[in-house]
C-alpha positions in Angstrom: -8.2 -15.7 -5.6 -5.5 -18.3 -5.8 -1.8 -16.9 -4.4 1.1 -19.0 -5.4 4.8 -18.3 -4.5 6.2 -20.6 -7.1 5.2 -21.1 -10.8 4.9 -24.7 -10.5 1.6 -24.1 -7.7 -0.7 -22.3 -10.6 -2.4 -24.4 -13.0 -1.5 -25.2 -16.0 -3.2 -23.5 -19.2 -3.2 -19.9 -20.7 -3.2 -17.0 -19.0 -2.7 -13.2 -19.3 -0.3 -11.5 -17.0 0.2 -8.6 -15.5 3.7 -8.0 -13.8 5.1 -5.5 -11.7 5.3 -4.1 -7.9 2.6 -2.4 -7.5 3.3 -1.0 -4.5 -0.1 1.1 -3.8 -2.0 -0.3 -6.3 -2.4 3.0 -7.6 -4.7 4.1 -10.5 -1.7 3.5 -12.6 -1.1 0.1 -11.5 -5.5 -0.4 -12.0 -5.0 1.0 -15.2 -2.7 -1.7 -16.5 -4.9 -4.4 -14.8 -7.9 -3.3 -16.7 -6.0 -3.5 -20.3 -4.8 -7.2 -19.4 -8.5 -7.8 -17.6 -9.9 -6.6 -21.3 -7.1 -9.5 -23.1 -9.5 -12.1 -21.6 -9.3 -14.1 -18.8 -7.6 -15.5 -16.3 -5.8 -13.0 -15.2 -2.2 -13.5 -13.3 -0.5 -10.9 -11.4 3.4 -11.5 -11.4 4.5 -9.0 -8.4 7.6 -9.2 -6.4 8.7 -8.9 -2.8 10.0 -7.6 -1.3 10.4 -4.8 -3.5 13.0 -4.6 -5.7 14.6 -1.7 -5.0 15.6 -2.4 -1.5 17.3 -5.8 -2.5 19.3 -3.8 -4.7 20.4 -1.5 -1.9 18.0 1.3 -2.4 15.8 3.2 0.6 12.2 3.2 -0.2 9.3 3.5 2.1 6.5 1.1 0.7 2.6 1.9 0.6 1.3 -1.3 1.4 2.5 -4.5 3.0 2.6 -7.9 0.8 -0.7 -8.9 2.4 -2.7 -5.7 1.8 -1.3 -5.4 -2.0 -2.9 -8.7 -2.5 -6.4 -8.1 -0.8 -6.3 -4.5 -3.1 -5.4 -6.6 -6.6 -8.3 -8.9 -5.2 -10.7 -6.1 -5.6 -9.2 -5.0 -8.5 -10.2 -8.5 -10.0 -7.4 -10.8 -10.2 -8.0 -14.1 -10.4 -4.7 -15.5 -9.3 -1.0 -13.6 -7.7 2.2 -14.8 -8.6 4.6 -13.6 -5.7 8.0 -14.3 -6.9 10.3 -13.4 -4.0 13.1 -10.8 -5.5 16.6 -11.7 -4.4 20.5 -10.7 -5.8 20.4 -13.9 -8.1 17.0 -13.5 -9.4 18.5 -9.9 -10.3 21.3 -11.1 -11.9 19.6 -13.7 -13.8 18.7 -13.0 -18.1 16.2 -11.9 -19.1 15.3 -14.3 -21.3 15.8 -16.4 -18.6 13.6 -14.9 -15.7 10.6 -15.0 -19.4 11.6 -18.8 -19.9 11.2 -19.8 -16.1 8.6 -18.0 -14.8 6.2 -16.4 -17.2 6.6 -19.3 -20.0 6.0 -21.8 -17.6 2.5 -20.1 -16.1 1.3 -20.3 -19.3 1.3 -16.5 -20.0 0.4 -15.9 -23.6 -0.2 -12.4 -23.3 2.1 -9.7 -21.0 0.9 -6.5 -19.8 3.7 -4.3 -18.2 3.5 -0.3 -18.0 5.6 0.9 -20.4 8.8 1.8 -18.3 9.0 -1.7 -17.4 12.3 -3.0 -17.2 13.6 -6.7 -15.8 16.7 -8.9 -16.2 20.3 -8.4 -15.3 21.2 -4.5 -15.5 17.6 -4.1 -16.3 17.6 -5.0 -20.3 14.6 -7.1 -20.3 11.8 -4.9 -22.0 8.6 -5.0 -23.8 10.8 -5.7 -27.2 12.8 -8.7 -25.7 9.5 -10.2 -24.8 7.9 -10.1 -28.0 11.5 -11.5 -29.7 10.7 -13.8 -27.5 7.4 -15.2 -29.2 4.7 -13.3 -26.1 2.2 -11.3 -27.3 3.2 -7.9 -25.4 0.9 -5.1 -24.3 2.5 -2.0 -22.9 0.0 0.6 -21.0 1.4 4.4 -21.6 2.3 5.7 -17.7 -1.0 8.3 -16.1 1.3 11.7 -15.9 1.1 12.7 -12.3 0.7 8.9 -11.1 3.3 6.4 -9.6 4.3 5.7 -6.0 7.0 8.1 -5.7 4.5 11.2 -6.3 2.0 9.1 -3.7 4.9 9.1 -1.4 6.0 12.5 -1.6 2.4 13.8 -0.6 1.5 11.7 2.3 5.4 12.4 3.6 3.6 16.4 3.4 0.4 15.0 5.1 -1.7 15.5 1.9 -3.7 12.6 2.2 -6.2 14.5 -0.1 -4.3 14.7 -3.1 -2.3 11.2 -2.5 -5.9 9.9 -2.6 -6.6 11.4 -6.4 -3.5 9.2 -7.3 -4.2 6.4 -5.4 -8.4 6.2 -6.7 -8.7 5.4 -2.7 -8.0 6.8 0.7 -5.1 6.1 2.1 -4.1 3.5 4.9 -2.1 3.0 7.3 -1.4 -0.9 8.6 -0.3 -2.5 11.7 -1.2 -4.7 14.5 -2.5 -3.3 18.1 -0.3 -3.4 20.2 0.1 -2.2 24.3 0.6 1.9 24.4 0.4 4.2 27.3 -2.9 3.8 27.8 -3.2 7.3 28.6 -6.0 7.9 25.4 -8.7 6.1 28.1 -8.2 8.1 30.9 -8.9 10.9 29.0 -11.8 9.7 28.0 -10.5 8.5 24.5 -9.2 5.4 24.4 -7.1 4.8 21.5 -5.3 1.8 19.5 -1.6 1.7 19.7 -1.0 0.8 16.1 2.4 -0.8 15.3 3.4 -0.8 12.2 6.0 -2.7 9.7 9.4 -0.5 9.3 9.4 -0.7 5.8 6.1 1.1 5.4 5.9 5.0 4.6 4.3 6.6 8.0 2.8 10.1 6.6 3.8 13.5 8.0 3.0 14.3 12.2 -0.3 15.9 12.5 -4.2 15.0 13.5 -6.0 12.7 10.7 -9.8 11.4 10.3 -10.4 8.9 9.0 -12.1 5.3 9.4 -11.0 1.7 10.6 -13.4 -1.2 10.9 -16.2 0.7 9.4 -15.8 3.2 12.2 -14.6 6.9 11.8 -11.4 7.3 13.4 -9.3 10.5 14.6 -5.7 9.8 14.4 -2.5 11.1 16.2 0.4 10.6 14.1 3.3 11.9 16.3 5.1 11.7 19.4 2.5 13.2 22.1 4.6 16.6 22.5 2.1 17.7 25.3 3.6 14.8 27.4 7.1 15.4 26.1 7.1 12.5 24.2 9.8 10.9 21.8 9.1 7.8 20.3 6.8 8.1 17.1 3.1 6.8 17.8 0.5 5.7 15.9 -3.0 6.1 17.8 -6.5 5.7 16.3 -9.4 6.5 18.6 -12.8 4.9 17.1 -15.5 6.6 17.2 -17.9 4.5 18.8 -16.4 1.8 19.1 -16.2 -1.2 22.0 -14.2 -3.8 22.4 -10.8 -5.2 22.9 -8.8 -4.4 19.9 -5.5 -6.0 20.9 -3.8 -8.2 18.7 -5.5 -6.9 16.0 -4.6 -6.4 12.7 -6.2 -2.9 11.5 -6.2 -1.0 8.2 -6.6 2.4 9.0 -8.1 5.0 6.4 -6.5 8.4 6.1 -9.4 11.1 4.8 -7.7 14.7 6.1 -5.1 15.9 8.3 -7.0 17.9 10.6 -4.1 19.7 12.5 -0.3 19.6 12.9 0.0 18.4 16.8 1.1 19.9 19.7 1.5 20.5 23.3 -1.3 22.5 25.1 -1.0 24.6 28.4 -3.3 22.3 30.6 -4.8 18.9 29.8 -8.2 20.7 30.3 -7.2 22.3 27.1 -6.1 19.0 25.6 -9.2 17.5 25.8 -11.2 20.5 24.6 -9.2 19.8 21.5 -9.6 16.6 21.2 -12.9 16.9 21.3 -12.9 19.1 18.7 -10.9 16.8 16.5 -13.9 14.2 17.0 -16.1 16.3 15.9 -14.2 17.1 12.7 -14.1 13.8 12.5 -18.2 13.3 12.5 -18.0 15.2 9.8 -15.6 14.4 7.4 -15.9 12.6 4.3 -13.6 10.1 2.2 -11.8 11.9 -0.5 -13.4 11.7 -3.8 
């Protein structure tokens, strides 16, 4: 899959494209690419970054870094990304302007968009303008019950179950390993001191499994209370696993919060429950 950050780096020649943020890439977001998919191919994701609403000044807690929406839309199919970087000017700009410059000169000939899709200075470019406009215009009615926002809310309550149903996948955490306190090891289970970006959404404290490098993982999301900790830390132990994981990039899978954390009245009793936790974790399953 070909990514391009300017229109000029795609070939020239017709395409269909898909544009939006698509933070997640939620079944919402697969739903649209499977209607412009259908319009023939290739297919062109137009996506932005960063996201739109914090250029224009708005908090929002994003479900996926740049790089893993793009590995997720290359599943999903897409034969080429657009990343058009989202500034103040590129807000301001017309509408008619952004369609002349960007998706008139990829060669887009048909536009899917979700049907709330809005572009432009003040937001007035729509599904209309583009058809005015001389682009053959297909608008995808919204899944009720799916969008980022409801994906966020759940995982920010630690329902990694039902965030799953929305997102048609488990979901992930994403950072790089980093040094921790290397207290997991002398416990007898090592874990990965994820770091991760600040402008990701971290889900609610608590014990997760999951998987990471087609390993089941238990997670501790949280600041270690048993060792009157402060700082929020991400640590996945791998079941299994050997080897030297610093450095790393890792995409962690979130399956089911286990437990809420806490302290416990001897580290004897800590590791009893940790142990516990692995075993929960041996037995867990994706969500469906």
């Amino acid at each position: 899959m070909k990514v391009a950050h300017h229109p000029e780096e795609l070939a020239a020649g017709e395409c269909v494209a898909a544009i939006g943020s698509f933070d997640g890439v939620h079944r919402g977001h697969r739903r649209v690419l499977e209607i412009a998919r259908s319009a023939g191919p290739p297919l062109t994701v137009v996506t932005f970054w960063p996201h739109p609403r914090l250029v224009l000044g708005n908090r929002v807690e994003l479900l996926s870094t740049l790089e893993r929406r793009i590995e997720l839309l290359e599943e999903a199919g897409v034969d080429e990304v657009l990343v058009v970087e989202f500034t103040p000017g590129l807000a301001a700009r017309e509408p008619a302007e952004f369609a002349e410059s960007v998706l008139r000169q990829i060669g887009a000939k048909v536009i899917v968009v979700g049907e709330n899709f809005r572009f432009g200075r003040a937001a007035a470019g729509d599904a209309a303008l583009l058809e005015r406009l001389g682009f053959e215009v297909r608008t995808v009615p919204t899944l009720e019950g799916v969008s980022s926002t409801e994906v966020r809310g759940l995982l920010r309550e630690g329902d990694v179950v039902a965030a799953a149903r929305l997102l048609g996948r488990a979901p992930e955490l994403e950072g790089t390993v980093v040094l921790g306190d290397q207290r997991g090891g002398t416990l007898g289970y090592p874990t990965a001191n994820l770091s991760v970006p600040p402008e990701l959404l971290v889900p609610a404290f608590g014990i997760y499994a999951g998987s990471a490098l087609g390993h089941r993982a238990a997670i501790s999301i949280g600041v270690n209370p048993h060792y009157g900790g402060g700082e929020r830390r991400i640590e996945p132990h791998l079941l299994d696993f050997e080897g030297d994981l610093y450095g790393r990039r890792l995409v962690v899978e979130l399956w089911q919060r286990l437990r809420e954390e806490r302290a416990f009245s001897s580290e004897e009793e800590l590791v009893a429950q940790i142990a516990r936790d692995v075993e929960q974790t041996r037995a867990a399953r994706p969500p469906a």
